[in-house]
Biopython code that builds the backbone (N, CA, C, O; Angstrom):
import numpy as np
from Bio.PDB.StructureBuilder import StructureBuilder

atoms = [
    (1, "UNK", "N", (-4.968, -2.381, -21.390)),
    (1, "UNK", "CA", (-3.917, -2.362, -20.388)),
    (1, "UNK", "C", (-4.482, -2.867, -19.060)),
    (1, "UNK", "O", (-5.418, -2.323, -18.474)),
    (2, "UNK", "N", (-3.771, -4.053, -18.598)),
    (2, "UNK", "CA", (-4.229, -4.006, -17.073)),
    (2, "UNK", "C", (-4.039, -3.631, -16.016)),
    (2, "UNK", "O", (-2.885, -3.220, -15.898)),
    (3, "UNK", "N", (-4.660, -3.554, -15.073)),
    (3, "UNK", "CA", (-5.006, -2.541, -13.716)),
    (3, "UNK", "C", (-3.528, -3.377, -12.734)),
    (3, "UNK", "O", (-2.786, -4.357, -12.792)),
    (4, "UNK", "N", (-3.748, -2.442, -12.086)),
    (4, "UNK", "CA", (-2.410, -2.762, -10.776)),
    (4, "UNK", "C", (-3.026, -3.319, -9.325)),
    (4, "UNK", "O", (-2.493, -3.725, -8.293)),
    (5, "UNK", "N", (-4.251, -3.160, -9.703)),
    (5, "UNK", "CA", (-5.088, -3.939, -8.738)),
    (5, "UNK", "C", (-5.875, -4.728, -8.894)),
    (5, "UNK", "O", (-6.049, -5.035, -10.074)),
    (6, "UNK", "N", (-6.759, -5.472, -7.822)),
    (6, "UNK", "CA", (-7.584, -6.751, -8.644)),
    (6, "UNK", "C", (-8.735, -6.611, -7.450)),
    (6, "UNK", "O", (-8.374, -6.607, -6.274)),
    (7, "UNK", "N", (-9.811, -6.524, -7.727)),
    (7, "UNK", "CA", (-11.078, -6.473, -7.028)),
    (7, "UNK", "C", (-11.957, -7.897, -6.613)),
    (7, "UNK", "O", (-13.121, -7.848, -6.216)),
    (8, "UNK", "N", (-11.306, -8.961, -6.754)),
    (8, "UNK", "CA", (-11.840, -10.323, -6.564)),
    (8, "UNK", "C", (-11.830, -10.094, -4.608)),
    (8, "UNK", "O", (-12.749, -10.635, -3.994)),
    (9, "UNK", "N", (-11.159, -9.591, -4.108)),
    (9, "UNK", "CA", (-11.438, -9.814, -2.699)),
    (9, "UNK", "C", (-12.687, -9.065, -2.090)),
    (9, "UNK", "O", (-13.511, -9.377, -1.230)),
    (10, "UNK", "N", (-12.411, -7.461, -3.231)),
    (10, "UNK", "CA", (-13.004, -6.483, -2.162)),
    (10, "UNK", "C", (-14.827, -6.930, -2.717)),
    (10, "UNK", "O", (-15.801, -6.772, -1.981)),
    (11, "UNK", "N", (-14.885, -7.421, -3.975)),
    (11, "UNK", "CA", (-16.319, -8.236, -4.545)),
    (11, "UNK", "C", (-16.655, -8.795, -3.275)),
    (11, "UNK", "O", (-17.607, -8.510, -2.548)),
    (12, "UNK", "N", (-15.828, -9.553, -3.122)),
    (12, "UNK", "CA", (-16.310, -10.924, -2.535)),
    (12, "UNK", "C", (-16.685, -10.152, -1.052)),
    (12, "UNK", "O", (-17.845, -10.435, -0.752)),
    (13, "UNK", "N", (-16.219, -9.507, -0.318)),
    (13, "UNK", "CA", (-16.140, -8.661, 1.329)),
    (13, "UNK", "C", (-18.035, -7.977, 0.977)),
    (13, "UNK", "O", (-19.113, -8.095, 1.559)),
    (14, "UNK", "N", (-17.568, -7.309, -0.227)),
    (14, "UNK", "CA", (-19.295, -6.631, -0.441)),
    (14, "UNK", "C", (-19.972, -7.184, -0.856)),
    (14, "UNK", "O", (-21.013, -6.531, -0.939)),
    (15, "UNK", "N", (-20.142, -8.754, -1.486)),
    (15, "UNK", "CA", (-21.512, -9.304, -1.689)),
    (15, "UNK", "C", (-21.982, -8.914, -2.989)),
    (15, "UNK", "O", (-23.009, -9.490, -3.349)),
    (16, "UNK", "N", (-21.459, -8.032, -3.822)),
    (16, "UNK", "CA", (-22.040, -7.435, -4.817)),
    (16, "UNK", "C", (-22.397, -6.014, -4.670)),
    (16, "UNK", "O", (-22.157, -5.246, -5.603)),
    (17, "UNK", "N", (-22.986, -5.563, -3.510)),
    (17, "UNK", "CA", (-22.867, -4.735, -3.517)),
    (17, "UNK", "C", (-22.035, -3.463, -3.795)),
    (17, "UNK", "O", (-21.247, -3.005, -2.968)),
    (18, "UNK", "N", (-22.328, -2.761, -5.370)),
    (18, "UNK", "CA", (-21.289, -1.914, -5.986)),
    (18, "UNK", "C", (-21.473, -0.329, -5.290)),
    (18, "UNK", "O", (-20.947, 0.617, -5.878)),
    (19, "UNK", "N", (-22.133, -0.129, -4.199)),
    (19, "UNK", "CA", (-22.109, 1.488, -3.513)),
    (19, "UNK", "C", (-20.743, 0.896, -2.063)),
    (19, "UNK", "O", (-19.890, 1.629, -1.563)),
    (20, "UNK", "N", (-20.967, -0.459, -1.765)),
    (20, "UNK", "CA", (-20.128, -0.696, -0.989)),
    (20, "UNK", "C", (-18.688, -0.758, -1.006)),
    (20, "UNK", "O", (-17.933, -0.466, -0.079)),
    (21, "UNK", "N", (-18.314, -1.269, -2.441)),
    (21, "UNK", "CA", (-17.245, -1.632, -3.069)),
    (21, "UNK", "C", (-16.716, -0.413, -3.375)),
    (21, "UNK", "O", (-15.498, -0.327, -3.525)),
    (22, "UNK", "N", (-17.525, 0.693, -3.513)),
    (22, "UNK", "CA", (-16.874, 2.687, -3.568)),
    (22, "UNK", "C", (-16.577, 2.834, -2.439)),
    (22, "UNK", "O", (-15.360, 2.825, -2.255)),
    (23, "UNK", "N", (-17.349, 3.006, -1.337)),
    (23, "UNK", "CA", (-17.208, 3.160, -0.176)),
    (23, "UNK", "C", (-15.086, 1.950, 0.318)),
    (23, "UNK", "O", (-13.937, 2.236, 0.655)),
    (24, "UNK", "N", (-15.639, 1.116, 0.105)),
    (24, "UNK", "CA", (-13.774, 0.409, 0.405)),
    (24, "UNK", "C", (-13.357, 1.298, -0.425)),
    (24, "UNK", "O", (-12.774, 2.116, 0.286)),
    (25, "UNK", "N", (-13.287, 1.709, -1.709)),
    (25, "UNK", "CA", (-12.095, 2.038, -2.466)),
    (25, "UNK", "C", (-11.996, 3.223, -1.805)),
    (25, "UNK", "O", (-10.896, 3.414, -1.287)),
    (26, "UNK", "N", (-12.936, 4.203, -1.643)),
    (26, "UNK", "CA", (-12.728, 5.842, -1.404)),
    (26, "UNK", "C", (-11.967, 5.354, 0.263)),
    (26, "UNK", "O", (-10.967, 6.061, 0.389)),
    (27, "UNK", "N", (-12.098, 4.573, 1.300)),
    (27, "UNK", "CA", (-11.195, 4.404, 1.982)),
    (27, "UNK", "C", (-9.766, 3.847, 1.961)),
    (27, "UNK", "O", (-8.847, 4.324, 2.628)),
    (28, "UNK", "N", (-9.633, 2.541, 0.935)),
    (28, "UNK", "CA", (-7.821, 2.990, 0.713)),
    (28, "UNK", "C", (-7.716, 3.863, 0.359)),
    (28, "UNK", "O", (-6.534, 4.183, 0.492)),
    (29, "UNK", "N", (-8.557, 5.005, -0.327)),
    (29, "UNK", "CA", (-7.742, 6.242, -1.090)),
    (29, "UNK", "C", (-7.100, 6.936, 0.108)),
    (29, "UNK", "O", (-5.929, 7.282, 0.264)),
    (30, "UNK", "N", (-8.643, 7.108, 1.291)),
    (30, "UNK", "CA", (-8.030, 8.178, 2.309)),
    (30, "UNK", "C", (-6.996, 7.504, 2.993)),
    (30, "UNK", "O", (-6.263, 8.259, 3.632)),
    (31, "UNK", "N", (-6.650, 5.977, 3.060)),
    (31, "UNK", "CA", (-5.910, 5.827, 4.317)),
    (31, "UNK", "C", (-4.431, 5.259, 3.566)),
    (31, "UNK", "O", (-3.348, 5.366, 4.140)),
    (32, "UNK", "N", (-4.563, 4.738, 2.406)),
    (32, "UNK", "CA", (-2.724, 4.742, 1.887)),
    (32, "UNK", "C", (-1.611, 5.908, 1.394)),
    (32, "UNK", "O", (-0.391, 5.817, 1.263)),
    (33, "UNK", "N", (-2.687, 7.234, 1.134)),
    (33, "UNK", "CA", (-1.714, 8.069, 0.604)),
    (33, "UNK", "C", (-0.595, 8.511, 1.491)),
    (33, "UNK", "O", (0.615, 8.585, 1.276)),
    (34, "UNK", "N", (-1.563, 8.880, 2.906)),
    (34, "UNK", "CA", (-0.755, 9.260, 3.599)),
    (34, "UNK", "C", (0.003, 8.658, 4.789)),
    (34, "UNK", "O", (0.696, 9.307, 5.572)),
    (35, "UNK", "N", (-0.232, 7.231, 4.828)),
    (35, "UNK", "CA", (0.580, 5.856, 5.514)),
    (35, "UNK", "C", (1.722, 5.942, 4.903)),
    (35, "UNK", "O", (2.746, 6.154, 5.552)),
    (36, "UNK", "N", (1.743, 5.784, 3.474)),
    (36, "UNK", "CA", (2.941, 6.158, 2.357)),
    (36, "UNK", "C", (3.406, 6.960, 2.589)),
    (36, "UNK", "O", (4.554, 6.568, 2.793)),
    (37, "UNK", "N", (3.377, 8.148, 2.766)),
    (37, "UNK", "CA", (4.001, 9.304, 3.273)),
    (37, "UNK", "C", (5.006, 9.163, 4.194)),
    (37, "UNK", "O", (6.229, 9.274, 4.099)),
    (38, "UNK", "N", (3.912, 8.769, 5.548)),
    (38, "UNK", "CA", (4.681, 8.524, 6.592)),
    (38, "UNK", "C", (5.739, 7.364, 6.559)),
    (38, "UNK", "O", (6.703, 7.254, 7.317)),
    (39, "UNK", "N", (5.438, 6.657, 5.706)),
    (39, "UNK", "CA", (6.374, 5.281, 5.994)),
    (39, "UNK", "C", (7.703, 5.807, 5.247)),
    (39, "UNK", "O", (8.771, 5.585, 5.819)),
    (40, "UNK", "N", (7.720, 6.543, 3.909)),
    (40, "UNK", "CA", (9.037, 7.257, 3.227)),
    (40, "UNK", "C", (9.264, 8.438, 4.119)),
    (40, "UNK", "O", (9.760, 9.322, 3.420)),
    (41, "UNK", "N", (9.119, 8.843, 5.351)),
    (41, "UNK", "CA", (9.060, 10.006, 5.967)),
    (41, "UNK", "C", (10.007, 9.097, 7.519)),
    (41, "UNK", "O", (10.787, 9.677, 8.276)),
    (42, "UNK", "N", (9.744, 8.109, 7.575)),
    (42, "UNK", "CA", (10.314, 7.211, 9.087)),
    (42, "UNK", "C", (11.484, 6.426, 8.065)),
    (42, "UNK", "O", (12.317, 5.964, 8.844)),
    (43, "UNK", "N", (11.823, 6.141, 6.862)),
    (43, "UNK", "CA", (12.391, 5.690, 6.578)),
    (43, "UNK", "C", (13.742, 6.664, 6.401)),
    (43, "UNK", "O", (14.826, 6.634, 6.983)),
    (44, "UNK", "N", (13.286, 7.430, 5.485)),
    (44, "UNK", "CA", (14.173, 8.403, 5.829)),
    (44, "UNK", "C", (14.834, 9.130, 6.684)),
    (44, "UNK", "O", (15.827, 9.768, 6.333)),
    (45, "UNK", "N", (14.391, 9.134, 7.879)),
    (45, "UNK", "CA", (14.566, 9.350, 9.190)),
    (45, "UNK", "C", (15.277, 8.362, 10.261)),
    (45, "UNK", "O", (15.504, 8.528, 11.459)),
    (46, "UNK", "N", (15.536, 7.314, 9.427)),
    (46, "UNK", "CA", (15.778, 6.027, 9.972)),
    (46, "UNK", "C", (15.007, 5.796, 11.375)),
    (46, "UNK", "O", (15.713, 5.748, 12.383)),
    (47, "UNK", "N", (13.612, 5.650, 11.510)),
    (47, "UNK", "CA", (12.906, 5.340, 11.857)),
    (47, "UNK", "C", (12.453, 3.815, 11.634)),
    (47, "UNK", "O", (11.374, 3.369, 11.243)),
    (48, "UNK", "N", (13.131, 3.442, 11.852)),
    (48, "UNK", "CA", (13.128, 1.573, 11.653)),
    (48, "UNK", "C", (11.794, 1.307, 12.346)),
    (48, "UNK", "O", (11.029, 0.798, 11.527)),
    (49, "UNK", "N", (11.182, 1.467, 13.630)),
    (49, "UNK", "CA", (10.010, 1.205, 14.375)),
    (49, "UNK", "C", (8.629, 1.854, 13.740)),
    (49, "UNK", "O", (7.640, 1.143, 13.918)),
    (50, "UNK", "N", (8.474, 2.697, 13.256)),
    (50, "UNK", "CA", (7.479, 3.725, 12.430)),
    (50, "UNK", "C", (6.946, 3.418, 11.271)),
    (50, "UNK", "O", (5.815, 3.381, 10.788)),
    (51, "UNK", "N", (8.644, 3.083, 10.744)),
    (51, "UNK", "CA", (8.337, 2.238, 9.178)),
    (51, "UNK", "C", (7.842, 1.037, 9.473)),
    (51, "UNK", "O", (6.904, 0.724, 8.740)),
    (52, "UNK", "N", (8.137, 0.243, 10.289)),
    (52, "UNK", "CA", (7.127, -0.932, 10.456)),
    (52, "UNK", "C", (6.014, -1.118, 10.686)),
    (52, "UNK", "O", (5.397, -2.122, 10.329)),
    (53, "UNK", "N", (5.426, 0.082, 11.509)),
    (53, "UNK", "CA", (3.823, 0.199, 11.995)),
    (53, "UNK", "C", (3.554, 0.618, 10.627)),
    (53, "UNK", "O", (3.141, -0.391, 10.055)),
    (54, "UNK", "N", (3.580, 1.601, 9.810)),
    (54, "UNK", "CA", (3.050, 1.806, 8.234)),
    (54, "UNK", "C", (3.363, 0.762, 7.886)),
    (54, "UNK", "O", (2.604, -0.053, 8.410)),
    (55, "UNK", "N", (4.258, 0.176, 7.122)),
    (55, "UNK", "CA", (3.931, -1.369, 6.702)),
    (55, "UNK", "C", (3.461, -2.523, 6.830)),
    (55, "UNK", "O", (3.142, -3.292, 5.924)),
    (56, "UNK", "N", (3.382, -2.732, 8.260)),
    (56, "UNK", "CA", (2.310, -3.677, 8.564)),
    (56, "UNK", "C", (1.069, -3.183, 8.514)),
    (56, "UNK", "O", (0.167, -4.021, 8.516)),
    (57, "UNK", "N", (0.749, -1.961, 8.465)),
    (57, "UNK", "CA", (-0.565, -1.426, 8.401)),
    (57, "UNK", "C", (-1.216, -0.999, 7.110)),
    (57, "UNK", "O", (-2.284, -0.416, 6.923)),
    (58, "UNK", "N", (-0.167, -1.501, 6.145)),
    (58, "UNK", "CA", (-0.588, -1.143, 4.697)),
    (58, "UNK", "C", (-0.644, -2.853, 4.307)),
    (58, "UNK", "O", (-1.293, -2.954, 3.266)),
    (59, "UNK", "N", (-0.360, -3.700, 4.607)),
    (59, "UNK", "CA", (-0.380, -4.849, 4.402)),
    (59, "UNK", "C", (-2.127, -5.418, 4.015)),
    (59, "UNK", "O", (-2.474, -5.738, 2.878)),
    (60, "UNK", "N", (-3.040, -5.439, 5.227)),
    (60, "UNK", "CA", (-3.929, -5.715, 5.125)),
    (60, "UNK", "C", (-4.487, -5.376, 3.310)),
    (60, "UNK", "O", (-4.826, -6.221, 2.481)),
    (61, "UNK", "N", (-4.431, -4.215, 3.179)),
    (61, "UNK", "CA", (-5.122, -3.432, 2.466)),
    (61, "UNK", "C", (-4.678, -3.555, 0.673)),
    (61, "UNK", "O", (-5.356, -3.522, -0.354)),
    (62, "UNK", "N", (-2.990, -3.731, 0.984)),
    (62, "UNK", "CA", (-2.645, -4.575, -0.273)),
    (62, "UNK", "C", (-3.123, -5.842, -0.718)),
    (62, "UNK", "O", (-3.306, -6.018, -1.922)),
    (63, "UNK", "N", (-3.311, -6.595, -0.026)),
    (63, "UNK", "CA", (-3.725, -8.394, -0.039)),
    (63, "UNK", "C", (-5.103, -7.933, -0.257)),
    (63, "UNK", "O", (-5.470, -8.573, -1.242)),
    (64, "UNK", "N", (-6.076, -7.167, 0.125)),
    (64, "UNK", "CA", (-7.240, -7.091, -0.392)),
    (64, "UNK", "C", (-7.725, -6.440, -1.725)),
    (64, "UNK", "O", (-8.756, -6.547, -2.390)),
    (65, "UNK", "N", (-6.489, -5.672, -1.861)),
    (65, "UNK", "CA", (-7.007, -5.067, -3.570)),
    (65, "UNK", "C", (-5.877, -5.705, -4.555)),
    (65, "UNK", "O", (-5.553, -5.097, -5.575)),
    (66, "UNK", "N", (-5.430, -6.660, -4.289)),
    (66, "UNK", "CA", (-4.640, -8.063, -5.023)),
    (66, "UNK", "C", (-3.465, -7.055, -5.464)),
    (66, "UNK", "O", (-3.420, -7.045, -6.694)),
    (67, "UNK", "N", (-2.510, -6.214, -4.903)),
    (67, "UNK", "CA", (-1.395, -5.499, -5.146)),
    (67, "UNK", "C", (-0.769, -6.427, -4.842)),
    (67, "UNK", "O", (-1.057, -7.234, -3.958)),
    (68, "UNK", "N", (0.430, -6.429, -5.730)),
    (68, "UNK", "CA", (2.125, -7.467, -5.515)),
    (68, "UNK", "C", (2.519, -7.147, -5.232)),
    (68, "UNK", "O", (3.355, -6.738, -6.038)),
    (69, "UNK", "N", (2.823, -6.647, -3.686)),
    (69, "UNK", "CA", (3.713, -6.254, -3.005)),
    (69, "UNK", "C", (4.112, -6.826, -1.522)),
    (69, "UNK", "O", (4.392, -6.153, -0.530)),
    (70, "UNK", "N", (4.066, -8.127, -1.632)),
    (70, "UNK", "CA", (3.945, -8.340, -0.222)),
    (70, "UNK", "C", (5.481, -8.728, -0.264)),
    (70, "UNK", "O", (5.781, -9.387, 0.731)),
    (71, "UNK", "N", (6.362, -8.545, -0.984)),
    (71, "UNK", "CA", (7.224, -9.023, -0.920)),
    (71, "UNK", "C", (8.399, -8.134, -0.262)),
    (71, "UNK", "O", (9.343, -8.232, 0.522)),
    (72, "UNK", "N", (7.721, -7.187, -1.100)),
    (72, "UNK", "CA", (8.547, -5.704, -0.767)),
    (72, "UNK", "C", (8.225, -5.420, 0.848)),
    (72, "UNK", "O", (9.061, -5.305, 1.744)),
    (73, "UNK", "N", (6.770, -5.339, 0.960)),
    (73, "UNK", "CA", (6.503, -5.107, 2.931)),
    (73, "UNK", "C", (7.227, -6.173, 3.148)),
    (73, "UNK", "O", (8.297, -5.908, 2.600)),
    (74, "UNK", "N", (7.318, -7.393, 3.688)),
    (74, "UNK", "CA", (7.834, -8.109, 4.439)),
    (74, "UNK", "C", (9.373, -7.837, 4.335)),
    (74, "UNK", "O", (10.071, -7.827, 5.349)),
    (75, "UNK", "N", (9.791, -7.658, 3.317)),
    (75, "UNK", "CA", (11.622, -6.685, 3.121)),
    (75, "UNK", "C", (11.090, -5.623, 4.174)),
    (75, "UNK", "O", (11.637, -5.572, 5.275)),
    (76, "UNK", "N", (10.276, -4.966, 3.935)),
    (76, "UNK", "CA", (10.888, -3.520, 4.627)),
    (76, "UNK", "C", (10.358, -4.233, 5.851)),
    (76, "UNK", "O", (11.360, -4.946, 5.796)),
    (77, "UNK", "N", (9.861, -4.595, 6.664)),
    (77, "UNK", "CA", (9.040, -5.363, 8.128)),
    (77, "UNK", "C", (10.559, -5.933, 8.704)),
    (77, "UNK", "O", (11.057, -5.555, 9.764)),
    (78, "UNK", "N", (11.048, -6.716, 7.965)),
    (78, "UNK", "CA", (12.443, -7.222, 7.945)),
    (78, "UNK", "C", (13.440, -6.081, 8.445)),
    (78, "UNK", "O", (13.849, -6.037, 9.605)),
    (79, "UNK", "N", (13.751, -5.269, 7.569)),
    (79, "UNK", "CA", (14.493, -4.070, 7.842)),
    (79, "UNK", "C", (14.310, -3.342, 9.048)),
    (79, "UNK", "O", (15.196, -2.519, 9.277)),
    (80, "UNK", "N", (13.303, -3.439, 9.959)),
    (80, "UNK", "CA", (12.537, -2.234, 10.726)),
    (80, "UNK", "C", (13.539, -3.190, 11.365)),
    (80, "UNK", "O", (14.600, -2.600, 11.566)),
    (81, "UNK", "N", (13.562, -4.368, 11.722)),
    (81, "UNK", "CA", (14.593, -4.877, 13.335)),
    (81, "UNK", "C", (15.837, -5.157, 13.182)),
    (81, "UNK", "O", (16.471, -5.770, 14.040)),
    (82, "UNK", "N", (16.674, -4.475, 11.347)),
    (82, "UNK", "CA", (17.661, -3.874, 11.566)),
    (82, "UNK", "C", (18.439, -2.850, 12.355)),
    (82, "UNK", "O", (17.741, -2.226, 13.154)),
    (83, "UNK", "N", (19.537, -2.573, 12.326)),
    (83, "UNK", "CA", (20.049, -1.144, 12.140)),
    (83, "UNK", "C", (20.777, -0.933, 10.777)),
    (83, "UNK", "O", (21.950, -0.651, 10.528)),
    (84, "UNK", "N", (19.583, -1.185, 9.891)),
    (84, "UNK", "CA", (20.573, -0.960, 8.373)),
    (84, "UNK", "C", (20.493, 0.284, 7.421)),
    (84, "UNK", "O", (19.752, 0.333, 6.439)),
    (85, "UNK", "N", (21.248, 1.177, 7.781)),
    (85, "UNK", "CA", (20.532, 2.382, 6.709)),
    (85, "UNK", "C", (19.751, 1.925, 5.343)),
    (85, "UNK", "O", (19.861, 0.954, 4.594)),
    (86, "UNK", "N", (18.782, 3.260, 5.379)),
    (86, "UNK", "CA", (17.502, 3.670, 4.443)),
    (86, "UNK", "C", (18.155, 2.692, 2.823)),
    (86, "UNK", "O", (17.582, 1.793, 2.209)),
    (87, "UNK", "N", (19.362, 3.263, 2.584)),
    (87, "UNK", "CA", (19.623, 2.369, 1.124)),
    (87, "UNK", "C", (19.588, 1.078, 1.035)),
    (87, "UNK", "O", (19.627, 0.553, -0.077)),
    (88, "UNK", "N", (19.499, 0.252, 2.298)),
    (88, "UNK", "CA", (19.613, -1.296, 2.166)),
    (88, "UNK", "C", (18.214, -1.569, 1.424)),
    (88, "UNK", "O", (18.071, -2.285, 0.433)),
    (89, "UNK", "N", (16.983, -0.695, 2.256)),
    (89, "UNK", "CA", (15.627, -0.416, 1.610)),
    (89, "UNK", "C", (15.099, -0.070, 0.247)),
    (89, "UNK", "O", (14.273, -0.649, -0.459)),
    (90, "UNK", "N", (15.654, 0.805, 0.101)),
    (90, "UNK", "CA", (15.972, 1.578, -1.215)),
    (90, "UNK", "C", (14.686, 1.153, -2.001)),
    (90, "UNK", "O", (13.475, 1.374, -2.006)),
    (91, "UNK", "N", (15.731, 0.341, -2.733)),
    (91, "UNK", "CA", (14.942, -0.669, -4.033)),
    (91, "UNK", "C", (13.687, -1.157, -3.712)),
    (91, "UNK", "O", (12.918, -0.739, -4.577)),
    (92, "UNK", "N", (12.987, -1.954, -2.756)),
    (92, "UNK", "CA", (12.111, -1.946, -2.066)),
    (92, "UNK", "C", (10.635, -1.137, -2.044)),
    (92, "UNK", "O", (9.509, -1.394, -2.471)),
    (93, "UNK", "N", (11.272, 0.018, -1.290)),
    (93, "UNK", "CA", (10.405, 1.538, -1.404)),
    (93, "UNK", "C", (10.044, 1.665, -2.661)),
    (93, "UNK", "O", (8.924, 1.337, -3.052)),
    (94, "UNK", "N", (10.955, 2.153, -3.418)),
    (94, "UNK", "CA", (11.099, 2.278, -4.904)),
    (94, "UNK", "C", (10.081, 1.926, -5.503)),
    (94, "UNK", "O", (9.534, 2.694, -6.295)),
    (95, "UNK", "N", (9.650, 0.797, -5.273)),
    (95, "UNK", "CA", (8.554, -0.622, -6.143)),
    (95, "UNK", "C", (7.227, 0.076, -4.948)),
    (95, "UNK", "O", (6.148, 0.556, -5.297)),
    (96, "UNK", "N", (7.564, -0.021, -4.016)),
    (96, "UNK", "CA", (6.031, 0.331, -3.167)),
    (96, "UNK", "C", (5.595, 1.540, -3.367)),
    (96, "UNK", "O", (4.378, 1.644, -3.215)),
    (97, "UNK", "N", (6.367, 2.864, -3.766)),
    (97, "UNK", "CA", (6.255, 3.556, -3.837)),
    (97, "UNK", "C", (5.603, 4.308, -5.767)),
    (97, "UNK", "O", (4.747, 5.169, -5.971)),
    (98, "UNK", "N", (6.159, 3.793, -6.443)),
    (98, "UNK", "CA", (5.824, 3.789, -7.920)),
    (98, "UNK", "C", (4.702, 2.772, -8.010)),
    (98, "UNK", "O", (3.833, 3.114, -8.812)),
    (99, "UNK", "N", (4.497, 1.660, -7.426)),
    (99, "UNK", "CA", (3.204, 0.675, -7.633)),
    (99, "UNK", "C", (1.791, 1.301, -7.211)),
    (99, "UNK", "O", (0.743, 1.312, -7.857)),
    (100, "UNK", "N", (2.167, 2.010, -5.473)),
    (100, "UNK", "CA", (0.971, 2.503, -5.094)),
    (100, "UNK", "C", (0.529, 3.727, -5.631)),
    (100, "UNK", "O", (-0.650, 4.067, -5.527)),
    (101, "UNK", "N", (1.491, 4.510, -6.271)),
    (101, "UNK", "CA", (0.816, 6.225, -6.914)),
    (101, "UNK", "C", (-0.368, 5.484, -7.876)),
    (101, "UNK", "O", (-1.593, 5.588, -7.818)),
    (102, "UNK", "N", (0.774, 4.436, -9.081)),
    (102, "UNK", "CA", (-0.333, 4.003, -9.953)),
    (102, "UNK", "C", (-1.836, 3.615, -9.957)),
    (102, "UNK", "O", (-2.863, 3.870, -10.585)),
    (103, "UNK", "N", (-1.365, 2.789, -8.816)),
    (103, "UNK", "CA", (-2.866, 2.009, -8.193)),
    (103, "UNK", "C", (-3.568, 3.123, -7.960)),
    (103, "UNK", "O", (-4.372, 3.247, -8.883)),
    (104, "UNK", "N", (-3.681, 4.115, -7.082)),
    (104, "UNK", "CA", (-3.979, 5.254, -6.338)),
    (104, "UNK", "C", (-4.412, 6.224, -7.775)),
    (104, "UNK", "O", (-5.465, 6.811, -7.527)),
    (105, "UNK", "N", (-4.066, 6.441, -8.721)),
    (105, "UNK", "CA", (-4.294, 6.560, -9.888)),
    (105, "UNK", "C", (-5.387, 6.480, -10.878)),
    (105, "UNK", "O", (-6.155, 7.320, -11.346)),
    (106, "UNK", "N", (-5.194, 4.993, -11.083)),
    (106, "UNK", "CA", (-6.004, 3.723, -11.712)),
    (106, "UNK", "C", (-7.731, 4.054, -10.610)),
    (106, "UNK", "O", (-8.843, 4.470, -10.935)),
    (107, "UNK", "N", (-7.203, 3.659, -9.444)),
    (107, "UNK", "CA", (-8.749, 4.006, -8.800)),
    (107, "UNK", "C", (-9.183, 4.978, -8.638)),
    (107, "UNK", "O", (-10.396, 4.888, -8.450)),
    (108, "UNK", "N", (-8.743, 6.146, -8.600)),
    (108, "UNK", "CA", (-9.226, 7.741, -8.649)),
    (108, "UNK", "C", (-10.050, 7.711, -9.972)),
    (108, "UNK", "O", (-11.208, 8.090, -10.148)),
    (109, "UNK", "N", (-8.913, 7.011, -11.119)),
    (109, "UNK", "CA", (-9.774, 7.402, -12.105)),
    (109, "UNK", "C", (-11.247, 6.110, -12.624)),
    (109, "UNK", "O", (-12.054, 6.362, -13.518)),
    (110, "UNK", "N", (-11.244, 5.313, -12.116)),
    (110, "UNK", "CA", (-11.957, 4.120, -12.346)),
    (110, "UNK", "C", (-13.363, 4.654, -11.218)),
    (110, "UNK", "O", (-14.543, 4.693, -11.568)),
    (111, "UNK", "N", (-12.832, 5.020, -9.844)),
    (111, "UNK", "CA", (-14.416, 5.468, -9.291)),
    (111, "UNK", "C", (-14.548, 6.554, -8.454)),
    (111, "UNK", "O", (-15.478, 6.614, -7.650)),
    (112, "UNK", "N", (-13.667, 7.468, -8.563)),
    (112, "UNK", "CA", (-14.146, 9.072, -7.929)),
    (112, "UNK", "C", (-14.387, 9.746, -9.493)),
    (112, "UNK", "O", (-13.556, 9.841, -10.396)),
    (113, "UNK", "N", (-15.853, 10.189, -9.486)),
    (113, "UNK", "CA", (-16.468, 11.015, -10.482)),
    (113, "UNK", "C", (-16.094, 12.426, -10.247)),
    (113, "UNK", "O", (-16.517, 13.309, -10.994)),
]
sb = StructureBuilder()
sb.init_structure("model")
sb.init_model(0)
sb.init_chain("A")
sb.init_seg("    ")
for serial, (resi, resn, name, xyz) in enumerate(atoms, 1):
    if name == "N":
        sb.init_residue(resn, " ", resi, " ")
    sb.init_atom(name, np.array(xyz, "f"), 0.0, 1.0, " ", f" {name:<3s}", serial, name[0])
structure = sb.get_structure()
């Protein structure tokens, strides 16, 4: 089965180095769970401005562990300079939200012993 993520960037950032390449992963662990949080937490809130700082700030971090989701952030980035209620989003979240548990998942179990 394949992974929901792809390590060709974060290789390439560490040189090979595989204590470095833990070190990145154990930091998306600490810093997407709870960006995610907050971003389904401002969305819900219709926090259009909030949800955009979490999504642009989860951006970086997707494009580096090769997650497909840039499609979905730039929808919701889009949405933030609406005034469109949370359901226009919906579907969106949905995918960012079920993609990243997995990922978040997949790497817990691939390199926290």
């Amino acid at each position: 089965m394949s992974k929901h993520y792809n390590l060709e960037k974060v290789r390439e950032i560490a040189g090979g180095d595989e204590s470095f390449i833990t070190v990145i992963v154990e930091a998306f662990l600490q810093e997407i769970p709870p960006d995610l949080q907050s971003m389904q937490l401002a969305i819900e809130n219709s926090n259009h401005k909030m949800a955009y700082q979490f999504a642009h700030k989860m951006k970086p971090n997707l494009d580096m562990f090769g997650i497909d989701l840039l499609r979905e952030i730039s929808a919701m980035e889009k949405w933030s300079d609406t005034h469109k209620p949370a359901s226009h989003i919906q579907k969106q979240l949905d995918r960012i939200v079920t993609t990243l548990t997995t990922v978040i998942q997949e790497l817990q179990e691939d390199f926290i012993k």
